[in-house]
C-alpha positions as CSV (number, residue, x, y, z in Angstrom):
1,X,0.0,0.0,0.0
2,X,2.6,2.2,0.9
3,X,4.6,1.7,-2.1
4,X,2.3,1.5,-4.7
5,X,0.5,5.0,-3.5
6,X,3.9,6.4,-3.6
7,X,4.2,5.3,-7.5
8,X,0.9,6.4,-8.3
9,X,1.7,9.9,-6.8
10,X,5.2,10.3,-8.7
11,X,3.1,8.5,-12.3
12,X,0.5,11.4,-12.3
13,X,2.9,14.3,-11.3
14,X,4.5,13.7,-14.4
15,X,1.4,13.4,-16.2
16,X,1.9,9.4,-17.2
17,X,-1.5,7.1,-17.9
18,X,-1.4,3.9,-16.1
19,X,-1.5,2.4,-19.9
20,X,2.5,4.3,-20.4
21,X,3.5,2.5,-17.0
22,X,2.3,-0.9,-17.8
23,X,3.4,-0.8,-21.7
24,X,7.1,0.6,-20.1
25,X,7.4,-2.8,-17.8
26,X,5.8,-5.3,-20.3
27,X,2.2,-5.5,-18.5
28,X,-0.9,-4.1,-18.9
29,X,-2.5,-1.1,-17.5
30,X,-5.0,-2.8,-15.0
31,X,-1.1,-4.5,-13.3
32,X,-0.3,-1.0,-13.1
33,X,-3.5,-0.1,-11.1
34,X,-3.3,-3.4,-8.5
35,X,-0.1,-2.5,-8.1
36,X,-1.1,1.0,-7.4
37,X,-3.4,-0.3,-4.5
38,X,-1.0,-2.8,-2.7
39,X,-3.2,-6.0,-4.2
40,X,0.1,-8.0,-6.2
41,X,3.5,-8.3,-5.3
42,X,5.9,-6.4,-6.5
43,X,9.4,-7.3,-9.1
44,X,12.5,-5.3,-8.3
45,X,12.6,-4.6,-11.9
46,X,9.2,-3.5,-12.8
47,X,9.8,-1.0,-9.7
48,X,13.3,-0.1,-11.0
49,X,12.2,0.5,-14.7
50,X,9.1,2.6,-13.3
51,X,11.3,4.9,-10.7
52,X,13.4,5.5,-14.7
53,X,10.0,6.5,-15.9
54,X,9.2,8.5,-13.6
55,X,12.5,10.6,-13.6
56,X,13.5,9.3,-10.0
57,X,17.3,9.6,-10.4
58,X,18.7,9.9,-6.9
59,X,20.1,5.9,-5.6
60,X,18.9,7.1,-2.0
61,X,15.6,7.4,-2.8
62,X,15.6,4.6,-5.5
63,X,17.0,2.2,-2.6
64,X,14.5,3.6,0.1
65,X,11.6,2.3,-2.9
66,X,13.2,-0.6,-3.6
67,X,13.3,-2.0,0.1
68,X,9.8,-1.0,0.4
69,X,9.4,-3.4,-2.6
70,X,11.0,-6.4,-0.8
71,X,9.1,-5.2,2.7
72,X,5.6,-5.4,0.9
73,X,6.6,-9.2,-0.4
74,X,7.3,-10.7,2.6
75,X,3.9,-12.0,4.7
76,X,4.1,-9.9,8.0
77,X,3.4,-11.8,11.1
78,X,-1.0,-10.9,11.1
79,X,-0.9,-13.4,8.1
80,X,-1.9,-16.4,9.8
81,X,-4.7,-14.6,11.1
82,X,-5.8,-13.8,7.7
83,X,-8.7,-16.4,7.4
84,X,-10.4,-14.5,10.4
85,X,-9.8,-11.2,9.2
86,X,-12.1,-9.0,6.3
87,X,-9.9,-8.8,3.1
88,X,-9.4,-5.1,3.3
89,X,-8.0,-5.3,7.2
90,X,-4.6,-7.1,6.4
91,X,-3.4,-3.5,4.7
92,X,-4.4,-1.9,7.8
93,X,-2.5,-3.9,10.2
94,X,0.7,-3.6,7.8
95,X,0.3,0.2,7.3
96,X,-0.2,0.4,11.5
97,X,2.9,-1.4,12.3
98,X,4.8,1.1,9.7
99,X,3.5,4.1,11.5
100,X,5.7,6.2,13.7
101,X,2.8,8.4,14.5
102,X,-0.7,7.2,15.1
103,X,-3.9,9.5,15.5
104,X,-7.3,8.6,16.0
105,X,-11.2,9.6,16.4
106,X,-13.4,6.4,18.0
107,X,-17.3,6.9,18.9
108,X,-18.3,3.7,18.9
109,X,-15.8,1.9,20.6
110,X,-12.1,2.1,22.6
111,X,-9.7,2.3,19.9
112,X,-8.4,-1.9,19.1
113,X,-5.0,-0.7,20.5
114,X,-6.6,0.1,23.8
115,X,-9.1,-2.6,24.4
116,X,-8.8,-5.4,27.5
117,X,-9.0,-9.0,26.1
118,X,-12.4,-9.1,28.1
119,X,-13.5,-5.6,26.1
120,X,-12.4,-7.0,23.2
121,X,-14.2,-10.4,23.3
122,X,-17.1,-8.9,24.0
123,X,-16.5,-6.7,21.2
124,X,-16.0,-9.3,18.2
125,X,-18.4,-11.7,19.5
126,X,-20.7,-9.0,18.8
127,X,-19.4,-8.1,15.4
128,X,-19.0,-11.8,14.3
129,X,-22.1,-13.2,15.3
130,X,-22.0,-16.2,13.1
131,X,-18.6,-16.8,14.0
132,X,-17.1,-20.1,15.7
133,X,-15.5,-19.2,19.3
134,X,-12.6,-20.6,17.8
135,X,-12.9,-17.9,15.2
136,X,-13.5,-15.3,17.6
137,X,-10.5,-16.1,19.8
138,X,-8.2,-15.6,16.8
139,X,-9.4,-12.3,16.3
140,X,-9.1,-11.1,19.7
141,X,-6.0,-13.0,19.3
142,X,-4.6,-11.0,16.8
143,X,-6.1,-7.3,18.3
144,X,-3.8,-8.1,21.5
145,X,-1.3,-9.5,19.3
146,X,-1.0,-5.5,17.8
147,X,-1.3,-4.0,21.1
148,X,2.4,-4.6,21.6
149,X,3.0,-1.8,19.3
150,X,2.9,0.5,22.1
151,X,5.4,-1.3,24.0
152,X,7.6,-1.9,22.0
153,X,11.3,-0.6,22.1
154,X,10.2,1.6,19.1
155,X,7.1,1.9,20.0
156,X,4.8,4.5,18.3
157,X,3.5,7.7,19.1
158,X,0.0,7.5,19.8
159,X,-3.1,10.3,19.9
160,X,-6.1,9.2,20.0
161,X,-9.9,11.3,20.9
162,X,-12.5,8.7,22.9
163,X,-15.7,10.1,22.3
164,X,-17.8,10.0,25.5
165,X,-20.4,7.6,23.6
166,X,-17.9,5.0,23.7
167,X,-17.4,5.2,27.1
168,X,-21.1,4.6,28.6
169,X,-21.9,2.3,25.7
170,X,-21.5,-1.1,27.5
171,X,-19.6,-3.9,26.0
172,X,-19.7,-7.5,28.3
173,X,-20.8,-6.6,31.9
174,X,-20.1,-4.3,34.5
175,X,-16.8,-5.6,35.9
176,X,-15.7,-5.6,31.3
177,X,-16.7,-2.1,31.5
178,X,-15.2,-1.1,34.8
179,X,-11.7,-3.3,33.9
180,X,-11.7,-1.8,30.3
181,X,-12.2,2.1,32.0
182,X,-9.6,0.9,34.7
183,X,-6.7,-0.1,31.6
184,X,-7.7,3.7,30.2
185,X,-6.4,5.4,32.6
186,X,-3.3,3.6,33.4
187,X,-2.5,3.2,29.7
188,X,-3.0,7.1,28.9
189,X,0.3,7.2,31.9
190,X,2.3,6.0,29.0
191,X,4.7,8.7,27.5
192,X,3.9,7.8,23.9
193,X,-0.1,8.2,24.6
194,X,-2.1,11.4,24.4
195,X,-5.8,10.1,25.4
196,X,-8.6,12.3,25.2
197,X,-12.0,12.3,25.7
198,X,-14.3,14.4,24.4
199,X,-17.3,14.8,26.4
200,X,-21.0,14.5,25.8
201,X,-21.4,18.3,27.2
202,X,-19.1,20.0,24.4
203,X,-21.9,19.4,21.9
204,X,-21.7,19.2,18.5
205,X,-17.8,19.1,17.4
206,X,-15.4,18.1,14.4
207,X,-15.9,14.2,14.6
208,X,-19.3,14.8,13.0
209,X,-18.4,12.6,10.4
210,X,-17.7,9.3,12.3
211,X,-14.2,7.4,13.5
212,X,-11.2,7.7,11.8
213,X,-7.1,7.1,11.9
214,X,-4.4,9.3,10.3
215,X,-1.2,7.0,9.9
216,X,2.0,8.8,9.5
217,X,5.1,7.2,8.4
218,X,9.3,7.9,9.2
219,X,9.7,8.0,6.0
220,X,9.6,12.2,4.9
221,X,8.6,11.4,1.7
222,X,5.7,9.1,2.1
223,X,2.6,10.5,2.9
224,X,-0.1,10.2,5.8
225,X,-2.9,7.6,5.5
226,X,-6.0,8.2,6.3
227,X,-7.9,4.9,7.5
228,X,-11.8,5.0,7.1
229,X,-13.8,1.3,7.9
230,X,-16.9,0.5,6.5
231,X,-19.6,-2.0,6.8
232,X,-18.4,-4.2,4.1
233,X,-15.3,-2.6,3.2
234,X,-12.3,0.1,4.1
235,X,-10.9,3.6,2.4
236,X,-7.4,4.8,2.2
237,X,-7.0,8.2,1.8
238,X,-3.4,9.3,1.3
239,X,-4.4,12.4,-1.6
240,X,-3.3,15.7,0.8
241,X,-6.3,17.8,0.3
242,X,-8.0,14.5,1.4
243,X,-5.9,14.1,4.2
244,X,-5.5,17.9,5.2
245,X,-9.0,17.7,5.8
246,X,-9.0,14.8,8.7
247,X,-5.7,16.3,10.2
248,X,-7.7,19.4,10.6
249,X,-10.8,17.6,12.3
250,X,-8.9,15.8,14.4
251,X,-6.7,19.2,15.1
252,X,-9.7,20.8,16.5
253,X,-10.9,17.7,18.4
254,X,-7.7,17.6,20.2
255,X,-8.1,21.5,21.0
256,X,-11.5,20.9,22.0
257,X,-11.5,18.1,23.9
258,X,-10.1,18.2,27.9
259,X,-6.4,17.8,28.2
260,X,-4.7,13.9,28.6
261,X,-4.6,14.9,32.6
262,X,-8.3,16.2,32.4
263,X,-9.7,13.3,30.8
264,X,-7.8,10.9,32.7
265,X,-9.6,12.3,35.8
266,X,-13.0,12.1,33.6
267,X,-12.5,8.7,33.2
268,X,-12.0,8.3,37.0
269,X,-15.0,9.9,37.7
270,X,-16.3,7.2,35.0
271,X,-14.7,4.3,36.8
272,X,-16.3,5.5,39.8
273,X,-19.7,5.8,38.7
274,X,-20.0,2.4,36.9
């Protein structure tokens, strides 16, 4: 995903039709747009001959691309989860794991990186409700699985705005909800977490348009994801107008919404409550 977004942005700045690209590496014009969206592997050569089309010159860059090109063939580790998983997910996880900074809007739920296993049980079990337990397992499996992410040595940065909703709307019973608003607050403690919640009694704000997740990347010249899920599939927005948009929304969320201290004492008064 990464690296085919990055080709598509460098074909159309220099004006090139997808039918150019695939005639100039011996392949047709619909290769060109798969590879464009992340959906075939990817030859060292046909990425070499298109970084010559497109005028990329420099051997730092053209080296940075090509190890992209040998990251994106190998199966990361979520791929023995994949029969459990919907087929647009897979990119997500990848895309996550290759983020440095990670910023999100949840109103229906806690964010996947900050459920309990009990939270997230309850979660899937209600998402999958035709699924086996052993199915279910294996996707709560894999949720704490990418939790480490924030532990890690190299572990991300991580923003992310709670909406109150997601907070009083129970998933499992009271001692899920209680353990699950117990794991917010110490988590948010962490010095790569900003947490925020933004409360029922602000109103009407920026997240008007529903959850989302901005993905950015330590590479300087690849550019932010935006992550958008759907019913029965997923967007990824990585066009800057696009993008600029949800970094703004999310911008003024963070403005809006009580400090990390503030709404770690919100929860508290949550955790008492319940």
């Amino acid at each position: 995903m990464l690296l085919g977004s990055h080709l598509r942005r460098l074909r159309e700045a220099h004006g090139i039709t997808r039918e150019k690209a695939g005639y100039s590496i011996r392949a047709s014009e619909s290769k060109i747009s798969r590879m464009e969206l992340g959906r075939v592997s990817f030859k060292a050569r046909d990425v070499e001959d298109l970084l010559t089309l497109y005028g990329v010159t420099d051997e730092q860059e053209r080296e940075s691309l090509l190890s992209l090109a040998k990251e994106a063939n190998v199966a990361g580790w979520w791929h023995s989860y994949s029969d459990v998983l919907p087929s647009w997910f897979p990119t997500y996880v990848g895309l996550e794991g290759a983020a440095h900074l990670i910023r999100s809007y949840e109103v229906q739920f806690v964010h996947g990186l900050l459920q309990t296993e009990a939270y997230a049980h309850a979660v899937v079990a209600r998402g999958m409700k035709d699924g086996s337990d052993a199915e279910i397992e294996k996707r709560v499996a894999l949720r704490m699985e990418r939790q480490k992410y924030l532990v890690a040595e190299n572990a991300p940065e991580f923003h992310c705005v709670l909406d109150e909703a997601a907070l009083r709307r129970p998933y499992g019973d009271r001692e899920v909800m209680r353990g699950q608003l117990q794991h917010l607050i110490d988590i948010s403690e962490r010095p790569n977490v900003r947490l925020q919640v933004m409360p029922f009694s602000f109103g009407g704000h920026s997240g008007e348009s529903g959850a989302f997740t901005v993905l950015s990347f330590p590479e300087s010249d690849l550019s932010d994801v935006v992550y958008l899920e759907q019913l029965t599939s997923a967007l990824y927005l990585d066009k800057r107008e696009d993008v600029a948009q949800y970094e703004t929304a999310l911008q003024q969320l963070q403005q809006d919404s009580p400090s990390p201290a503030e709404s770690r004492d919100l929860l508290r008064g949550l955790l008492q409550l319940s």
